[in-house]
N, C-alpha and C positions, 0 to 999 in steps of 0.2 A: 705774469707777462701780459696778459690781455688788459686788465686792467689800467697799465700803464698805456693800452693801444688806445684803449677807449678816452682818456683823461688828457691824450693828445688831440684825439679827435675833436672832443669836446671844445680845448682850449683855440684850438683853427677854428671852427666853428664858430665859436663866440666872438675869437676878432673880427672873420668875418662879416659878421651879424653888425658888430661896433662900426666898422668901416662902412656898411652902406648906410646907418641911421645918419653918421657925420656926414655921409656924400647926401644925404638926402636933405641933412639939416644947412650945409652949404648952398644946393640948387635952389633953397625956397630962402634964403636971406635969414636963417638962425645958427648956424655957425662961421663961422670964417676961417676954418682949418679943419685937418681930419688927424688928432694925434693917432689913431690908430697904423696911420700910414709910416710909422716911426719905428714900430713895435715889429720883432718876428718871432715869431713861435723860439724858434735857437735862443733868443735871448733870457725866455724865463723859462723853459723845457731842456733837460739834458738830451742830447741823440739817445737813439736809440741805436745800438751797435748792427752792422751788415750781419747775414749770417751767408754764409756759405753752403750752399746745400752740395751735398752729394753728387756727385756724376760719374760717369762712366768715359774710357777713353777709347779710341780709336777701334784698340785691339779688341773691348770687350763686345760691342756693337756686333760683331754677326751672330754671337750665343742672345745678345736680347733679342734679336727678330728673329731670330729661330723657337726662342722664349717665348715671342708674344703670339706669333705664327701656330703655336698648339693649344694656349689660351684658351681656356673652358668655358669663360663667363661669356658675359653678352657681346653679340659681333660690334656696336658701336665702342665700346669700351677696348675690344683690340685693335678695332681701326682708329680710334685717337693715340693709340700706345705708340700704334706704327706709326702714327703720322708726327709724333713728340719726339720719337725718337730718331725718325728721320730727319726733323727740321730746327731740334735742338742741338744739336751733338756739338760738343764744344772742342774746337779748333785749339792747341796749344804746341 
């Protein structure tokens, strides 16, 4: 999976890179179009599929801050937990 992350990145990248050589080579009078500005990624890359992550609902929400509330680890790491979980909680 990474790999396909990486060989996306790359592929943006490199039009990128394509589109401002042609914007460049336009402003100085050596091209007179920018094919790049034709091209998107979708057209020669499959998507890559959404994923879903995991969440918690309404009901579960007072056992996780009760959860994070006894947390052992380091106190920055349970105040980002409490604050993820206070201000992520997904509404359905």
């Amino acid at each position: 999976m990474r790999f396909r992350v990486q060989v996306r990145d790359i592929a943006k990248r490199a039009l990128e890179t394509v589109g401002q050589v042609f914007g460049y080579g336009i402003a100085h009078g050596l091209a007179t179009r920018n094919p790049a500005t034709e091209i998107r990624p979708s057209d020669i890359l499959k998507s890559t599929p959404k994923t879903n992550y995991a969440r918690i609902g309404a009901k579960e929400l007072p056992t996780l801050l009760r959860r994070v509330e006894v947390y052992q680890g380091k106190q920055v790491a349970r105040l980002a937990m409490k604050l993820m979980a206070m201000t992520f909680c997904a509404h359905h």
